[in-house]
C-alpha positions, 0 to 999 in steps of 0.5 A, a space after each residue: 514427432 508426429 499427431 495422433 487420433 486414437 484413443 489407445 494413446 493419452 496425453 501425458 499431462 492431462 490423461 485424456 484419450 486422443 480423438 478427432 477433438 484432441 490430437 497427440 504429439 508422441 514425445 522421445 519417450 515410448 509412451 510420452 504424448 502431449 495433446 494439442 489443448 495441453 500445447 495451448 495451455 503451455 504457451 499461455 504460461 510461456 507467453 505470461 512469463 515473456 510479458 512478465 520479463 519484457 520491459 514496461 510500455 509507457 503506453 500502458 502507464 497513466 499520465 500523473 493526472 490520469 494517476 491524481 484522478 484516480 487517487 481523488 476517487 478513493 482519498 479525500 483532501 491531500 491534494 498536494 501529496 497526491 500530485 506529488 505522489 503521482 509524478 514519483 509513480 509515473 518517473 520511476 515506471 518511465 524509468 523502466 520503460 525501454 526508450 532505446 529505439 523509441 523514435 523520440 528524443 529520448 534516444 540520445 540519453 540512452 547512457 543516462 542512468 536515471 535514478 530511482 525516485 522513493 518516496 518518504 511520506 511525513 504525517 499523523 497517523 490516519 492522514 491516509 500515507 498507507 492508503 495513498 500507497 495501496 490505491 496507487 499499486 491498485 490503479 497499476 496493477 502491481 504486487 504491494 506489500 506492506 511492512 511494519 519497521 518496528 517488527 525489523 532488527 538487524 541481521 542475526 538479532 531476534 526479530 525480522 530480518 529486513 528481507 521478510 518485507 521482500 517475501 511479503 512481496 513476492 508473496 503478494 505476486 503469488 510467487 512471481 518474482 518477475 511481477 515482484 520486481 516491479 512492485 510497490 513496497 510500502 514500509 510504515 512507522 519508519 520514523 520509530 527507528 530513528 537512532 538516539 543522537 546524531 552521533 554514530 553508536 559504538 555499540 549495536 543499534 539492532 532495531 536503529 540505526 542497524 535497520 536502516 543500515 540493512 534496509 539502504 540495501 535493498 532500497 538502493 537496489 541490490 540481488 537479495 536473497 530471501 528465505 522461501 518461508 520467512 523468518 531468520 536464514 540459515 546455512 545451506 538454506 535454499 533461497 529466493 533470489 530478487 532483483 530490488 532495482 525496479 522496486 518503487 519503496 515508500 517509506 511512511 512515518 510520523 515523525 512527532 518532534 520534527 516540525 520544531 526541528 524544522 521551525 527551529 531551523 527557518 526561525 533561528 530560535 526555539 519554541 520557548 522563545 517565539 515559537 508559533 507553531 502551536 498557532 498554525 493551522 493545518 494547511 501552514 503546519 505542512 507547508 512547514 513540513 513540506 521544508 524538510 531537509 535532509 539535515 531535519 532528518 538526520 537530526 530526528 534521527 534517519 542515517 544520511 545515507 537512507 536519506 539520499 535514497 528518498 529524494 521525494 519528501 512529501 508532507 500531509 495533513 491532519 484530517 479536518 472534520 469536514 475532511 473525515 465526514 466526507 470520508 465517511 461518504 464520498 469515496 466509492 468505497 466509503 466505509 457508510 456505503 460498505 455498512 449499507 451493502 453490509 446490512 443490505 444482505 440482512 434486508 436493512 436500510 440504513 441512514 446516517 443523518 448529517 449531524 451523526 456524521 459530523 459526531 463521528 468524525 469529532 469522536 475520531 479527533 477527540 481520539 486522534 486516530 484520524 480517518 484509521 480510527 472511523 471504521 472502528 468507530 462504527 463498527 462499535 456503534 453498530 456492534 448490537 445492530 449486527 448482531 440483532 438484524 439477521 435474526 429479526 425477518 422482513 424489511 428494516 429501517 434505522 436511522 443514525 442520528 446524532 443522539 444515537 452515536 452520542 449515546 451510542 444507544 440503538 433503538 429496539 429492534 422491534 421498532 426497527 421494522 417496516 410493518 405499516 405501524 412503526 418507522 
């Protein structure tokens, strides 16, 4: 082989001429040229690839503080399932480092197989076990995937098979499976497929027991092979092969019931007779959630063996009122600070009092959807205002008070203008 400069000739893949700014390289074909920027290209793709294969630097890995750090930017309150969040991350990716020829004294464990670390959130539903999930994958900088274990059934049943949540991943990665292979996978409602009994069914349990039995695959660590396009697989289908080994899975559930498993259990008696935790605050409820056993578990309802890929049990707490009003503010993206760059645009400025914002968070108690429910909330009250402001010119002032979302009654928009007579 050997360069050209002439414009007779052009590149095979880009199809520009050769000139003096562009050299050809004449492949074994007649008429076959790649251009000196198209080689540039090609091993930017191959060094991308090589960096995807190659194992993970623990120097490119936060420290579990760095990783609680970050989490406390985003998440209000949960400090303890942040903390304990952290070191799983930072022990599964260690996990993945090559310490082979370190040069520390790791090198004489290099016959030890260590475990992966899942993790099993327990929690009310808008404590932020999703959050926690997507901000951690986030702060990596690794594909996420979130899935839903009421959509899944068993193999062969109609429904979703359980390896769609690995499409999701892939998907998520752009179609890297190498990047996919590293990935964060979080599987909510977990909790909701749960077997009826402690005693194995001998009939099919196809959204039960037969899904955790179909998921243990995957998490343990297993070659799966995924249908490119979702949905059921069938013969002679070409499919996505992924390697699920070094995939971190956390699981997410409520699991309504299980503190009286648990109290039952430490007290030796049940709620009838001397129970009391219709009296514990929040704080006392999970640390009673933080004793979960696998013998709890497997009473509510989980499989022992899904149980043992989930050694990592961390329990989080129903959101104060103070917690959700700081919720409303505090994180760099809270959702107040997203409605004020929102109608920003729209040459508004919007205000929340403290007692309006102390009256959302008791609307989300009252409906118990947690910090998930606040969005909405807002959403709602400002429906009117969103459709209003673009239409009315110049610059606008609203402030949200208490009486505003109580009776979520918007002042009109006239008086919404800054022109020197109103406020």
């Amino acid at each position: 082989m050997r360069g050209f400069k002439s414009d007779t000739r052009f590149c095979s893949f880009c199809g520009k001429p050769g000139d003096e700014s562009r050299t050809l390289v004449a492949g074994p074909a007649t008429n076959l040229y790649i251009c000196d920027k198209c080689i540039q290209v090609c091993e930017s793709i191959l060094e991308q690839d090589r960096a995807d294969l190659s194992p993970i630097n623990m120097t490119d890995v936060s420290s579990p503080k760095d990783f609680k750090k970050y989490l406390d930017e985003y998440i209000i309150g949960q400090d303890y399932a942040k903390k304990a969040l952290s070191v799983a991350v930072y022990n599964h990716y260690k996990r993945m480092s090559v310490l082979k020829g370190s040069g520390n004294s790791a090198d004489s464990y290099n016959d030890v197989k260590i475990e992966k670390s899942n993790v099993l959130l327990i929690g009310p539903t808008g404590s932020g076990k999703t959050l926690l999930a997507k901000t951690l994958a986030q702060k990596l900088n690794v594909p996420f995937a979130i899935a839903d274990a009421t959509t899944l059934t068993e193999a062969g049943y109609v429904g979703e098979d359980v390896e769609n949540v690995l499409l999701k991943l892939i998907n998520a990665a752009d179609g890297n499976i190498p990047a996919a292979e590293r990935g964060i996978i979080f599987i909510d409602e977990i909790d909701k497929i749960g077997r009826k009994s402690e005693n194995t069914s001998i009939t099919r349990d196809v959204s039960g027991e037969g899904v955790q039995q179909a998921l243990l695959k995957i998490i343990e660590g297993t070659v799966a092979s995924v249908p490119p396009q979702g949905g059921r697989k069938h013969p002679n289908q070409e499919m996505l092969e992924i390697d699920t080994t070094n995939i971190l899975f956390i699981l997410g559930g409520a699991f309504v019931g299980i503190d009286k498993i648990i109290e039952q259990r430490i007290a030796g008696k049940s709620m009838g007779f001397g129970g009391n935790i219709g009296t514990m605050n929040e704080e006392q409820k999970m640390e009673l959630l933080n004793q979960c056993t696998p013998d709890d578990l497997v009473k509510f309802g989980l499989i022992p063996e899904l149980i043992g890929r989930m050694p990592i049990t961390v329990a989080l707490k129903e959101l104060t009122k103070e917690d959700l009003k700081r919720i409303l503010t505090e994180p760099k993206n809270s959702i107040v600070n997203q409605l004020k760059a929102s109608f920003a645009i729209d040459d508004l400025d919007l205000d929340f009092t403290d007692d309006a914002l102390e009256a959302i968070a008791d609307i989300s108690i009252r409906q118990k959807t947690g910090a998930r429910g606040l969005r909405s909330i807002c959403e709602k009250l400002l429906m009117d205002l969103m459709y209003e402001a673009p239409s009315i010119k110049g610059k606008k002032h609203l402030t949200v008070t208490k009486e505003i979302v109580e009776t979520s009654k918007l002042p009109s928009p006239e008086t919404l203008l800054l022109d020197g007579k109103t406020a």
